[in-house]
Residue frames as a rotation matrix with the C-alpha (Angstrom) as fourth column:
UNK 1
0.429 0.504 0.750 117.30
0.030 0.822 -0.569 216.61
-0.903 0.267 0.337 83.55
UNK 2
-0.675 -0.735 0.057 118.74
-0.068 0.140 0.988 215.48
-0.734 0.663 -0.145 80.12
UNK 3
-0.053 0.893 -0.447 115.67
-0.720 -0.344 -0.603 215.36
-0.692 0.290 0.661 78.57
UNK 4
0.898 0.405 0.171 115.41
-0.221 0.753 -0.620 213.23
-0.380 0.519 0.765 75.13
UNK 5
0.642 -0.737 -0.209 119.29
-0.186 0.115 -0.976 212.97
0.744 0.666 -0.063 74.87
UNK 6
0.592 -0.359 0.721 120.39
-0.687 0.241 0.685 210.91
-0.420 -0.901 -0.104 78.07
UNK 7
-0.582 -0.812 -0.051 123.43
-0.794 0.553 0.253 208.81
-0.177 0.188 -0.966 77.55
UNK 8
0.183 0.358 -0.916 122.86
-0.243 0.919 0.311 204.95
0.953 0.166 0.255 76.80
UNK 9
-0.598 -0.564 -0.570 124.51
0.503 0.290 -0.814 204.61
0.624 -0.773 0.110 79.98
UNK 10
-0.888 0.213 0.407 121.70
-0.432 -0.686 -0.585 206.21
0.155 -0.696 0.701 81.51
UNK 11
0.215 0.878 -0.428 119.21
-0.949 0.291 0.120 204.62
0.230 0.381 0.896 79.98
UNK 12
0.036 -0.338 -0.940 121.21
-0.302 0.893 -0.333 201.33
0.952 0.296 -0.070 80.47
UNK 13
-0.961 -0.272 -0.037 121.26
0.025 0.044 -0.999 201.96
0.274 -0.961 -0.036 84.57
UNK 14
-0.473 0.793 0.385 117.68
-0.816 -0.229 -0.531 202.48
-0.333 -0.565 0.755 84.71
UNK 15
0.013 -0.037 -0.999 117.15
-0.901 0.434 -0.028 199.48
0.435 0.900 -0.028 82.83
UNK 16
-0.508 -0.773 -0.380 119.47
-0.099 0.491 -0.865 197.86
0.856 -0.402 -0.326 85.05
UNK 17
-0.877 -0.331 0.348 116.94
-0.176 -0.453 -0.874 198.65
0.447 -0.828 0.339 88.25
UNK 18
0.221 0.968 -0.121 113.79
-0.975 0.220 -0.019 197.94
0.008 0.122 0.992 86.67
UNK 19
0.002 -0.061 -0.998 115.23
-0.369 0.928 -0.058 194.48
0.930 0.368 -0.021 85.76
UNK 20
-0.581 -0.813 -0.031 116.86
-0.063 0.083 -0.995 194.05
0.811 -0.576 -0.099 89.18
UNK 21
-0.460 0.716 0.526 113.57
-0.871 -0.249 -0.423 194.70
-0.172 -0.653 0.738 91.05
UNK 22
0.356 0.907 -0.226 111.73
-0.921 0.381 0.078 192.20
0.157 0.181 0.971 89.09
UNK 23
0.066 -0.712 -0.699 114.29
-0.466 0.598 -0.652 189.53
0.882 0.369 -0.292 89.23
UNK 24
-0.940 -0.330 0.081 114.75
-0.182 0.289 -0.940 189.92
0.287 -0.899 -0.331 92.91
UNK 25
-0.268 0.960 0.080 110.51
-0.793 -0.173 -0.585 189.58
-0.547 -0.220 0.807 92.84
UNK 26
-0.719 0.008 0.695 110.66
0.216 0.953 0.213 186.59
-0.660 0.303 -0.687 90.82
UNK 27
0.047 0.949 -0.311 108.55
-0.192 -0.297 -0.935 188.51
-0.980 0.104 0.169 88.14
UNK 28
-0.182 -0.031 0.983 108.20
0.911 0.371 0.180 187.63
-0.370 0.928 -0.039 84.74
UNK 29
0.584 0.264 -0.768 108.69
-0.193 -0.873 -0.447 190.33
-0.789 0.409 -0.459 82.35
UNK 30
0.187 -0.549 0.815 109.56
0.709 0.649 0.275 191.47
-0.680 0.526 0.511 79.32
UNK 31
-0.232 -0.370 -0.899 111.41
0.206 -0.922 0.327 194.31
-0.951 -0.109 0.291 77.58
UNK 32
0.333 0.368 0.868 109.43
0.929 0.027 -0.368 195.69
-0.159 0.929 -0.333 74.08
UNK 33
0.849 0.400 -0.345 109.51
0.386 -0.916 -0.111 198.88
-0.361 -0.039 -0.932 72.63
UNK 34
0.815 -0.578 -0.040 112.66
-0.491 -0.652 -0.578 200.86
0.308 0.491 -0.815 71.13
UNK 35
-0.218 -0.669 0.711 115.22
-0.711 0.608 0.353 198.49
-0.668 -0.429 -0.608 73.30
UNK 36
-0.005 0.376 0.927 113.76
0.117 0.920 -0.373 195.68
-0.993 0.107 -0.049 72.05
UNK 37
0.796 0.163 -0.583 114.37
0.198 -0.980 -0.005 197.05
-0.573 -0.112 -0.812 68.68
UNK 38
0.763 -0.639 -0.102 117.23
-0.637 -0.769 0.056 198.03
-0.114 0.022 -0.993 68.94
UNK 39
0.001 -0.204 0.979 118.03
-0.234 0.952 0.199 194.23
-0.972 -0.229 -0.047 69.80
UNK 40
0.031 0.209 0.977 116.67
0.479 0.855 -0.198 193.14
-0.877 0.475 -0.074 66.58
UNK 41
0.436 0.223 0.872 116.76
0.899 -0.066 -0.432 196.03
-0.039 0.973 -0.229 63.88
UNK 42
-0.337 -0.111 0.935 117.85
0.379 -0.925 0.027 199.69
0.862 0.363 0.353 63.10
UNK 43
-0.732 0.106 -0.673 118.06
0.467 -0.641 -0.609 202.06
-0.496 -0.760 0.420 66.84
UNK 44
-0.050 0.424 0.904 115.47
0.566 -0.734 0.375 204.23
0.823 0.531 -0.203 66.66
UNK 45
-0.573 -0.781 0.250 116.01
0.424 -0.543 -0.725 207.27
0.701 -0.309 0.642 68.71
UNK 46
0.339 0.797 0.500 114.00
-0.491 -0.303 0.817 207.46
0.802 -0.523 0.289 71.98
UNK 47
-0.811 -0.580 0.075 114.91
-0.295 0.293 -0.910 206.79
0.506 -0.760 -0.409 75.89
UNK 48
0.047 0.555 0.831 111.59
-0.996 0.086 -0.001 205.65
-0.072 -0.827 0.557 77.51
UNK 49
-0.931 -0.313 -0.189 111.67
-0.337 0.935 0.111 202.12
0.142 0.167 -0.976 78.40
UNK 50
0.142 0.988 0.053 108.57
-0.975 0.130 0.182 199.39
0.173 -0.077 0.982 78.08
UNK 51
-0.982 -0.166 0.088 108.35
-0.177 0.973 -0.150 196.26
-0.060 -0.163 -0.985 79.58
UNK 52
0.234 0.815 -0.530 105.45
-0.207 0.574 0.792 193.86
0.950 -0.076 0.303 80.07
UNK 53
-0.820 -0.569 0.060 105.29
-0.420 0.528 -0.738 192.46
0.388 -0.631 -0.672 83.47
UNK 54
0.033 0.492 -0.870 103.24
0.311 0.822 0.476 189.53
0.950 -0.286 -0.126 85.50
UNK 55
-0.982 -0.163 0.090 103.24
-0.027 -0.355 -0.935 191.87
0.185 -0.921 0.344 88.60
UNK 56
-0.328 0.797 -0.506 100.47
0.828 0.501 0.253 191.04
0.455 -0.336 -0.824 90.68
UNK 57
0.138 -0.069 0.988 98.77
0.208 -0.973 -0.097 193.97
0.968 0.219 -0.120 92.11
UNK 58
0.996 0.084 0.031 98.86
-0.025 -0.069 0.997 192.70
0.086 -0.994 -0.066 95.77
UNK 59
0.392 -0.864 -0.316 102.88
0.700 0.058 0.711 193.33
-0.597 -0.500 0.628 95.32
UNK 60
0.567 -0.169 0.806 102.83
0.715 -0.385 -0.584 196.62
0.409 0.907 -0.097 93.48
UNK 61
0.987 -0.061 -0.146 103.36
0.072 -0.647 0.759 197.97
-0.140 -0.760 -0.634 97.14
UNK 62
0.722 -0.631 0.284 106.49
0.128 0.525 0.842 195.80
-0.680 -0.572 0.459 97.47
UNK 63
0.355 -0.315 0.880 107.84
0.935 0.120 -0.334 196.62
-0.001 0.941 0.337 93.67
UNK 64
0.677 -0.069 0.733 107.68
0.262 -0.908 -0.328 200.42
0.688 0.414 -0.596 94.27
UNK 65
0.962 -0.271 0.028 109.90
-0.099 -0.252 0.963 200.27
-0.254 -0.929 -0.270 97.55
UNK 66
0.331 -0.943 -0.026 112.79
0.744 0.244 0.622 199.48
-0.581 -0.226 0.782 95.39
UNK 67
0.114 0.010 0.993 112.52
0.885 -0.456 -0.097 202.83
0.452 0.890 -0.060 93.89
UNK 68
-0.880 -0.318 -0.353 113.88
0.448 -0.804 -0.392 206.06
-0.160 -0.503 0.849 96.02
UNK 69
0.476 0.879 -0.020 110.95
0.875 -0.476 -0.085 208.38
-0.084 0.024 -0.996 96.46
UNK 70
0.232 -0.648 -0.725 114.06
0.133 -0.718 0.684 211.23
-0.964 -0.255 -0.081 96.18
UNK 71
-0.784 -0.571 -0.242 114.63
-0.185 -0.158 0.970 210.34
-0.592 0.805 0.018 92.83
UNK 72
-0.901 0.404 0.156 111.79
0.355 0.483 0.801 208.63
0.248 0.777 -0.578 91.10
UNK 73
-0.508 0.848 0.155 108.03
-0.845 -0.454 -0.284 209.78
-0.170 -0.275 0.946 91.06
UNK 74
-0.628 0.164 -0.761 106.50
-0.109 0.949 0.295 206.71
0.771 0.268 -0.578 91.51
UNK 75
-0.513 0.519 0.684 103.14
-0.843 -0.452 -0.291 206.16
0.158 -0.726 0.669 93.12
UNK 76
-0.995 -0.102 -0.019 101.61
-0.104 0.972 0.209 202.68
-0.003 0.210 -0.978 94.03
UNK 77
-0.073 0.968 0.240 97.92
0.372 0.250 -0.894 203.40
-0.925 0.024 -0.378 94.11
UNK 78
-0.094 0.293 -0.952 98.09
-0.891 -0.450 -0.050 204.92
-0.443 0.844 0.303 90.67
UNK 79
-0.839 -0.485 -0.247 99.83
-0.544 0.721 0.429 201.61
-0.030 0.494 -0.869 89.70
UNK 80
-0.810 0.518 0.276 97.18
0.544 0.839 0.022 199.58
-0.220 0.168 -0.961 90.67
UNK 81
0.151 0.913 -0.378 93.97
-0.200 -0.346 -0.917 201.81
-0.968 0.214 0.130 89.67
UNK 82
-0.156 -0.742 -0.652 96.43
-0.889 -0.182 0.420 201.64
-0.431 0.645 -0.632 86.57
UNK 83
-0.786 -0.197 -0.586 96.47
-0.531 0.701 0.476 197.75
0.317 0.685 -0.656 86.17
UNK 84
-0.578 0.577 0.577 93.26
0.184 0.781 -0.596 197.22
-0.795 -0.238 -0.558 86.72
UNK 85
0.531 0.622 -0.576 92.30
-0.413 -0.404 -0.816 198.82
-0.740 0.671 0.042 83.64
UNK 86
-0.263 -0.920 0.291 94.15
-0.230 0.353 0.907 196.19
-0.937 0.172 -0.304 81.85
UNK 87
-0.298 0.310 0.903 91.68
0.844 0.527 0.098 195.15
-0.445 0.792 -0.418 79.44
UNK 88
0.662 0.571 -0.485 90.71
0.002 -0.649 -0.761 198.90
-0.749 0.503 -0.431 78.65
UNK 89
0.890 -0.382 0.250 92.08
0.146 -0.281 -0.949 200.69
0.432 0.881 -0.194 75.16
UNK 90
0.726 -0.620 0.297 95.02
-0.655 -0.755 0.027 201.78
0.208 -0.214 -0.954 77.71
UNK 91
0.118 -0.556 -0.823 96.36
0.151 0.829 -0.539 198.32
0.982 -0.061 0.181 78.10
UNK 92
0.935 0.109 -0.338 96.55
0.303 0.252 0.919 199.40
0.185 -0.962 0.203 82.03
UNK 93
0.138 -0.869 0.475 99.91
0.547 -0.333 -0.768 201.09
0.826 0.366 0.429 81.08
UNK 94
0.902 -0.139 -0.408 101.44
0.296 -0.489 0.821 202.72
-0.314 -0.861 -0.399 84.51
UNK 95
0.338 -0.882 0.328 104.70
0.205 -0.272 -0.940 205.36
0.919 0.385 0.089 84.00
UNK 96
0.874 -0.212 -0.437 107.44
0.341 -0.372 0.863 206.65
-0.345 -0.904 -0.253 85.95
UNK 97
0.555 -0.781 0.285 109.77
0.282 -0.146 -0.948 208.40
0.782 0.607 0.139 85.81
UNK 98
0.360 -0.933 0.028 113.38
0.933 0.359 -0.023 209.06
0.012 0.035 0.999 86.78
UNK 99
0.991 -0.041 -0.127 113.97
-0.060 -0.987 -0.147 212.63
-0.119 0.154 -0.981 87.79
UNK 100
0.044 -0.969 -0.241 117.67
0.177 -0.230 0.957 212.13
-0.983 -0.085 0.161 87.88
UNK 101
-0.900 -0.413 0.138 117.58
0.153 -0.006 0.988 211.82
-0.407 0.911 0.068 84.12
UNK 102
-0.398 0.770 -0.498 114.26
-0.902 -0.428 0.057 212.70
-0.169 0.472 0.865 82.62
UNK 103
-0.787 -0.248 -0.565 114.06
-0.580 0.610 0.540 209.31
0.210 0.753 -0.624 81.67
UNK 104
-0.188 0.912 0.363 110.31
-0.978 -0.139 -0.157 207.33
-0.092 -0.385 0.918 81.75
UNK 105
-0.949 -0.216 0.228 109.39
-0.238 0.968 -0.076 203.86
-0.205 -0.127 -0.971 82.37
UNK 106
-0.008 0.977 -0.215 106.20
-0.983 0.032 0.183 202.46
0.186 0.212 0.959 80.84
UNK 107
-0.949 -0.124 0.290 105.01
-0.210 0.935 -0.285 199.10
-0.236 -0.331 -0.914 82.42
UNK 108
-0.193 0.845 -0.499 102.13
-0.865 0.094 0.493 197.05
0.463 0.526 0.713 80.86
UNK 109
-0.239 0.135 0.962 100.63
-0.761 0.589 -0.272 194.31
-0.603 -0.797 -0.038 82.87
UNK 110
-0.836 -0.532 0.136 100.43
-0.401 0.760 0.511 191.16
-0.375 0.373 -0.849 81.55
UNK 111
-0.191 0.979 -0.077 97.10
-0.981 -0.192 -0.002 190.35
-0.017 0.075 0.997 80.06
UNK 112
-0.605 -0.207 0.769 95.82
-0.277 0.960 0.041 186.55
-0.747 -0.188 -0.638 80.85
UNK 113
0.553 0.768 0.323 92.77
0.230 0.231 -0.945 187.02
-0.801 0.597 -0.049 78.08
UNK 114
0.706 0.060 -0.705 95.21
-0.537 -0.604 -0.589 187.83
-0.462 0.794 -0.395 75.50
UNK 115
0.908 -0.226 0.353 96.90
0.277 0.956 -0.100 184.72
-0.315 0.188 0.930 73.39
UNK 116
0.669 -0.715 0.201 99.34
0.075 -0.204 -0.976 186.79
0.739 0.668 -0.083 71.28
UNK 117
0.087 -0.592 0.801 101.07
-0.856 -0.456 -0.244 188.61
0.509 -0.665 -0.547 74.69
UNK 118
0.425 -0.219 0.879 100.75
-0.759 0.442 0.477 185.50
-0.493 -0.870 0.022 76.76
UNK 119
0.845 -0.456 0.278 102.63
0.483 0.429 -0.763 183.43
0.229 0.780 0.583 73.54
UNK 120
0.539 -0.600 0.592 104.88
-0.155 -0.761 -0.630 186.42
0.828 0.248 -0.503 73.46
UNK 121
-0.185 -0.897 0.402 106.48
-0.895 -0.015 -0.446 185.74
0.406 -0.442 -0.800 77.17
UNK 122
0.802 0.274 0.531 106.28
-0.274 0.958 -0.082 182.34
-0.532 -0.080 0.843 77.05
UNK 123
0.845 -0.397 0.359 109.15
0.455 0.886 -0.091 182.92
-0.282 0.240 0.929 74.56
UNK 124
0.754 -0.656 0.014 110.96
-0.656 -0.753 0.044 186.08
-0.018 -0.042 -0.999 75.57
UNK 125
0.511 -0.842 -0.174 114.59
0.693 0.523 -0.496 185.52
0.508 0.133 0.851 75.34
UNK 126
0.587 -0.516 -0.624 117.62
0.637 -0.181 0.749 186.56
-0.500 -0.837 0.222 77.12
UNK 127
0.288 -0.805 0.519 119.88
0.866 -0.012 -0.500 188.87
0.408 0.594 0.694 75.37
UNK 128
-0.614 -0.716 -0.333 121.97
0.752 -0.659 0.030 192.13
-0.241 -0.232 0.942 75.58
UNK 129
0.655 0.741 -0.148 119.54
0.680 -0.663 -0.312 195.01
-0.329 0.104 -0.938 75.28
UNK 130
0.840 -0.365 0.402 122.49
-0.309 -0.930 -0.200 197.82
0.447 0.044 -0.894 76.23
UNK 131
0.215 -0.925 -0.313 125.85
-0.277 0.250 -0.928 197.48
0.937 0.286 -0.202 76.67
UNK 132
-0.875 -0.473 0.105 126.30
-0.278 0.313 -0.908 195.27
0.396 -0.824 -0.405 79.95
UNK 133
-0.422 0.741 0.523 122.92
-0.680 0.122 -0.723 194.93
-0.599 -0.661 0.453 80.60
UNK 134
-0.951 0.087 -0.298 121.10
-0.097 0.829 0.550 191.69
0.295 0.552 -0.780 80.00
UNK 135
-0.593 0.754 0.284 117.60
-0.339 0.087 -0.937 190.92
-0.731 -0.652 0.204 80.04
UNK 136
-0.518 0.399 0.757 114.57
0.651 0.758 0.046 189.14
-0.555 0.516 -0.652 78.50
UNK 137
-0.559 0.309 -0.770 112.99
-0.605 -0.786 0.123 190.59
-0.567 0.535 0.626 75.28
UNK 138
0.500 0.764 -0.407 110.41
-0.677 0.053 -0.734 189.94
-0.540 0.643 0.544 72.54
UNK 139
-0.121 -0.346 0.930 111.35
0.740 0.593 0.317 187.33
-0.661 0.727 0.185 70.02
UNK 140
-0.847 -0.254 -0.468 111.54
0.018 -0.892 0.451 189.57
-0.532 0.374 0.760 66.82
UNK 141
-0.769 0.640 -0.010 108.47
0.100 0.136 0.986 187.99
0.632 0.757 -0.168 65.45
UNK 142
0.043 0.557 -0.830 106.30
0.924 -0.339 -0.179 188.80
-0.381 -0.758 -0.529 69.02
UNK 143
-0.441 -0.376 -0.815 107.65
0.375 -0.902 0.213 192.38
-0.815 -0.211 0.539 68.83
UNK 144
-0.995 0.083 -0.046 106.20
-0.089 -0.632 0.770 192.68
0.035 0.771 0.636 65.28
UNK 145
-0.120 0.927 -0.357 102.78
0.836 0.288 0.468 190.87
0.536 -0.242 -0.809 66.18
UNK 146
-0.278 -0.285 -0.917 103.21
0.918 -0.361 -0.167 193.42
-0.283 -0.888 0.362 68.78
UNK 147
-0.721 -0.041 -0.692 103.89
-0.060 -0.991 0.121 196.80
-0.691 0.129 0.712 67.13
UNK 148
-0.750 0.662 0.024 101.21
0.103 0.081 0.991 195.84
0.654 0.745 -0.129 64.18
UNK 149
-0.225 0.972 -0.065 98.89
0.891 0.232 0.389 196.01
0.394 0.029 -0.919 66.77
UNK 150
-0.168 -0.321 -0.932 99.96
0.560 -0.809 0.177 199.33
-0.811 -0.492 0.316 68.18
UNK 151
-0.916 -0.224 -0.332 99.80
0.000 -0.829 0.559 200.54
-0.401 0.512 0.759 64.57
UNK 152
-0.465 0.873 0.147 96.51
0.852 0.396 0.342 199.22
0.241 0.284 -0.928 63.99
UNK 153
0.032 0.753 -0.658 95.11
0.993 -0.101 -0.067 201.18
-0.117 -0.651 -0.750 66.66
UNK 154
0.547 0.665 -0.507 96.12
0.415 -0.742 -0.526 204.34
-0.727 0.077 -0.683 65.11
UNK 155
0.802 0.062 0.594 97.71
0.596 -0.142 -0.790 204.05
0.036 0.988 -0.151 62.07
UNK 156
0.813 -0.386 -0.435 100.94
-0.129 -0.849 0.512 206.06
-0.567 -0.360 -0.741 63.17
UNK 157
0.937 -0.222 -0.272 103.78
-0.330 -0.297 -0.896 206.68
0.118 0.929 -0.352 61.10
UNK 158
-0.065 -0.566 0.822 106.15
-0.995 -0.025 -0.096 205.58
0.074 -0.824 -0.561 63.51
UNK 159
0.205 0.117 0.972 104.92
-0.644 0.764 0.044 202.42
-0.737 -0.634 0.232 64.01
UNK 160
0.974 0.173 0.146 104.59
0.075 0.365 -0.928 201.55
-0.214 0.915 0.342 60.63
UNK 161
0.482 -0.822 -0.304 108.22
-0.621 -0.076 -0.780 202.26
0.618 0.564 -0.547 60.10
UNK 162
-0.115 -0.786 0.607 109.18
-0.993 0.089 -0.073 200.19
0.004 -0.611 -0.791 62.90
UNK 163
0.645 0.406 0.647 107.22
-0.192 0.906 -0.378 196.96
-0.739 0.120 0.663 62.06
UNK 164
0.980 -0.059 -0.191 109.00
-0.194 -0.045 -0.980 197.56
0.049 0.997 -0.056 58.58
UNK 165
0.269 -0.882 0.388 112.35
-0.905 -0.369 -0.211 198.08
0.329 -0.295 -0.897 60.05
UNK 166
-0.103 -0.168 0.980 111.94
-0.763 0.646 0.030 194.85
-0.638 -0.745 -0.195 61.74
UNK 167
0.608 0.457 0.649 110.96
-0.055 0.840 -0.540 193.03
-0.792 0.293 0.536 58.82
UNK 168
0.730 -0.642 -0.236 113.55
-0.008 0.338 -0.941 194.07
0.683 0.689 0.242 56.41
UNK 169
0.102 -0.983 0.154 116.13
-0.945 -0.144 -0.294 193.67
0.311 -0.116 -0.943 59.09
UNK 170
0.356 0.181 0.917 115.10
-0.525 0.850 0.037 190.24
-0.773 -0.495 0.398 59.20
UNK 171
0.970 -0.094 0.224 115.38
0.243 0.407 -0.881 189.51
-0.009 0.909 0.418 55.50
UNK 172
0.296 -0.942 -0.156 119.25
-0.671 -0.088 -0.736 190.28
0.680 0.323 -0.658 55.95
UNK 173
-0.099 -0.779 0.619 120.12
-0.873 0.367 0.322 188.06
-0.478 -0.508 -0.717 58.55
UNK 174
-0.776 -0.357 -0.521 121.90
-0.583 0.720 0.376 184.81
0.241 0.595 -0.767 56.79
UNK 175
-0.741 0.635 -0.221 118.64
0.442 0.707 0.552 182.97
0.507 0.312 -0.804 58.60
UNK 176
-0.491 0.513 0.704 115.45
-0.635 -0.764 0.113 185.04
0.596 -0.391 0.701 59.34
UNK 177
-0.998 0.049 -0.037 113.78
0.059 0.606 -0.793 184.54
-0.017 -0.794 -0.608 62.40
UNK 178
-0.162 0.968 0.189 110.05
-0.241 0.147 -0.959 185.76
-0.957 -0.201 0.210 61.47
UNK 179
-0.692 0.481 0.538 108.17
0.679 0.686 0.261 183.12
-0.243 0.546 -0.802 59.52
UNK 180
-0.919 0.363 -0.155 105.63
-0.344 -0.543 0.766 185.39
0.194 0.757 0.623 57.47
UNK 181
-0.129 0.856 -0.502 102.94
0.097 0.514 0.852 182.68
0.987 0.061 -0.149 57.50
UNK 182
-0.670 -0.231 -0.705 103.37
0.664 0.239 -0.709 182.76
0.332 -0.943 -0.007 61.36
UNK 183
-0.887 0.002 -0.461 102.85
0.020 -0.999 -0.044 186.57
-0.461 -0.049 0.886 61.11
UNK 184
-0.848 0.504 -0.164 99.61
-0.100 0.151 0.983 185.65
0.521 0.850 -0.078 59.00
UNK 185
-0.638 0.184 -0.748 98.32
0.555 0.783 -0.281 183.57
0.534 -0.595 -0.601 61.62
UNK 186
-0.487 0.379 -0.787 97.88
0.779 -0.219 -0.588 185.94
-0.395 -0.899 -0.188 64.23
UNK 187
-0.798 0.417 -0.435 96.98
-0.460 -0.888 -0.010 189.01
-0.391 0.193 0.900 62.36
UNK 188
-0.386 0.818 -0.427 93.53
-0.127 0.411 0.903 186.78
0.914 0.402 -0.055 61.61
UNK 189
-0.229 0.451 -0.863 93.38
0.751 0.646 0.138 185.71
0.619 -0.616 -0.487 64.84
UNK 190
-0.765 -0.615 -0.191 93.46
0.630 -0.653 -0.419 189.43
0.133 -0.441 0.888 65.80
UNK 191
0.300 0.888 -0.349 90.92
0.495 -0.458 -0.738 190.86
-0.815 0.049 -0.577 63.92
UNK 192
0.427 -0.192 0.883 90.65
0.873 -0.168 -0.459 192.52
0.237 0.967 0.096 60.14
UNK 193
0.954 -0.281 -0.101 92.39
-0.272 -0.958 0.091 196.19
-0.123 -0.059 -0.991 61.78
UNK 194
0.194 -0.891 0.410 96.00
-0.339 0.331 0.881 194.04
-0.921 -0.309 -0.238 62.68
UNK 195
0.107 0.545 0.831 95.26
0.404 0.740 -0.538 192.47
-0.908 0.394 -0.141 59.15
UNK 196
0.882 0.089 0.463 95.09
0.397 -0.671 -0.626 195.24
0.255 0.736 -0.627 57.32
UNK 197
0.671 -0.741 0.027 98.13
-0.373 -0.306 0.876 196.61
-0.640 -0.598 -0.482 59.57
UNK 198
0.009 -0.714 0.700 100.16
0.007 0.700 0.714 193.76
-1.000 -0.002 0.011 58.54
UNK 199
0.531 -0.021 0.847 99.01
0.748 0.482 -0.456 193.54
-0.399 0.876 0.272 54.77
UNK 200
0.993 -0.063 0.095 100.34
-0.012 -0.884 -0.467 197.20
0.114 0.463 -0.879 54.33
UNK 201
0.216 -0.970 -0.115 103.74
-0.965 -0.230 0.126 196.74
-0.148 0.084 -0.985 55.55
UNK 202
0.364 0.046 0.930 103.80
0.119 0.988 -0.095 193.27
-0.924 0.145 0.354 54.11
UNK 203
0.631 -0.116 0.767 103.50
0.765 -0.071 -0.640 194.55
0.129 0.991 0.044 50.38
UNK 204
0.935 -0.351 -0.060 105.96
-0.340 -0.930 0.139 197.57
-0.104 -0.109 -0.989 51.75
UNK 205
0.111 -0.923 0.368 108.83
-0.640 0.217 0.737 195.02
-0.760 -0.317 -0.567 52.21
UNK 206
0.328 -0.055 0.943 107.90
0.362 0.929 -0.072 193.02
-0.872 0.365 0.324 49.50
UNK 207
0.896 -0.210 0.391 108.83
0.330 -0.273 -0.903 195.90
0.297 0.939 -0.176 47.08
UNK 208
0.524 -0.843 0.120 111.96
-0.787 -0.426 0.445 196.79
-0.324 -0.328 -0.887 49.13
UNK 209
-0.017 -0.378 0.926 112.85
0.263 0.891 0.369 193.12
-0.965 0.250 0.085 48.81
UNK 210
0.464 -0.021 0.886 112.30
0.510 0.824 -0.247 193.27
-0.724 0.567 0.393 45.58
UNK 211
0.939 -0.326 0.109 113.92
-0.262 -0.884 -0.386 196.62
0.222 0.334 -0.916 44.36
UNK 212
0.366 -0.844 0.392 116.61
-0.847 -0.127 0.517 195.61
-0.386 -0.521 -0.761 46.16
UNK 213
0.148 -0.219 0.964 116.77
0.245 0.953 0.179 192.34
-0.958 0.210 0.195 44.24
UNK 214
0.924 -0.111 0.367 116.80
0.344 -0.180 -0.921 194.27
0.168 0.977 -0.128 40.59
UNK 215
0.803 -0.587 0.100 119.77
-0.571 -0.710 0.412 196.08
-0.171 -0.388 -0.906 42.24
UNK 216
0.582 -0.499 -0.641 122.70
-0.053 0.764 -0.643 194.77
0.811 0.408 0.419 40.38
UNK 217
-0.572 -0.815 0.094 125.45
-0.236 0.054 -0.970 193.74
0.785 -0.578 -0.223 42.76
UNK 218
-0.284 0.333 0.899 122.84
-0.948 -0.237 -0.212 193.48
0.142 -0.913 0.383 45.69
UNK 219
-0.692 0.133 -0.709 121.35
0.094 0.991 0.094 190.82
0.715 -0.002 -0.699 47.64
UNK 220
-0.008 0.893 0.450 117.92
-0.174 -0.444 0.879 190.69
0.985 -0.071 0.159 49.06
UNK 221
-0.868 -0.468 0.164 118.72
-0.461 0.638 -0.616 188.34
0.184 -0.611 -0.770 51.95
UNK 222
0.528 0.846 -0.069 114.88
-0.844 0.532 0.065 186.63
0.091 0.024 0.996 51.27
């Protein structure tokens, strides 16, 4: 195993298989997490992959068959004892992993009670994830709606730098794609933890932004 330093090209073939399954299953999904990212802001350094998917559980049978039992550890009753605890604190989260390469797959069922996630792939997009490999991801303003609520829920240090990451690597591109007030929206419609989430790494970029505006020669990209 390669542990936490598998090629991209590993990470970019399993990738490549998970997509391929759903595709050829006509599932909706939708890559988040450190890919997704990676898409939109500053790599951060980590090989497990997370999707969302709309996988019904009466075809989790039919989902795991395109997965060697030689290589992968992959078990379909977990899967579904798994997503039926969708609504718990675990989101219904089911792994596998990839013995050839160490490498783990986290899959989150789609929740139908949940406005932000069913918004969220309603307007995934297509793009390059990893070099040759296409598939559908977060919008960058889902992905933060997203990871604010991940950091809500426990305040991690990690998250918080990735919500941030995403937001000042918006303010550089010549036109940003997340709308602030957007980003307002939901973190009310969340609840005062996502709220509080958001106001902290709100006023975190607003002094980067603006440090970075006193900075002669610089440019904020606001």
């Amino acid at each position: 195993m390669c542990g936490r330093r598998c090629p991209v090209s590993d990470e970019a073939d399993l990738l490549s298989l998970v997509v391929a399954a759903l595709e050829a299953l006509g599932v909706p999904y939708m890559v988040g997490g450190s890919v997704a990212l990676a898409v939109w802001a500053q790599p951060r350094l980590t090989h497990d992959l997370d999707l969302v998917v709309d996988l019904p559980t009466e075809r989790v049978a039919e989902f795991c068959r395109y997965f060697s039992a030689d290589r992968f550890f992959i078990d379909p009753a977990a899967m579904r004892v798994a997503f039926a605890g969708r609504n718990s604190p675990s989101l219904g989260m089911y792994s596998f992993t990839d013995m050839e390469t160490g490498l783990k797959v986290d899959l989150f069922p789609l929740r139908r009670n949940d406005p932000a996630q069913q918004a969220a792939i309603s307007r995934r997009v297509d793009m390059e994830v990893l070099e040759g490999q296409h598939a559908t991801v977060y919008t960058p303003a889902d992905l933060l709606v997203q990871k604010l609520r991940w950091y809500a829920l426990g305040e991690s240090e990690r998250q918080f730098r990735d919500c941030l990451n995403l937001v000042l690597s918006d303010l550089r591109r010549p036109t940003p794609q997340i709308a602030w007030a957007e980003i307002d929206r939901w973190a009310v419609q969340l609840g005062p933890p996502v709220q509080r989430a958001w106001q902290t790494v709100r006023a975190a970029a607003e002094a980067a932004r603006d440090s970075a505006a006193d900075t002669p020669g610089s440019r904020s990209g606001a």
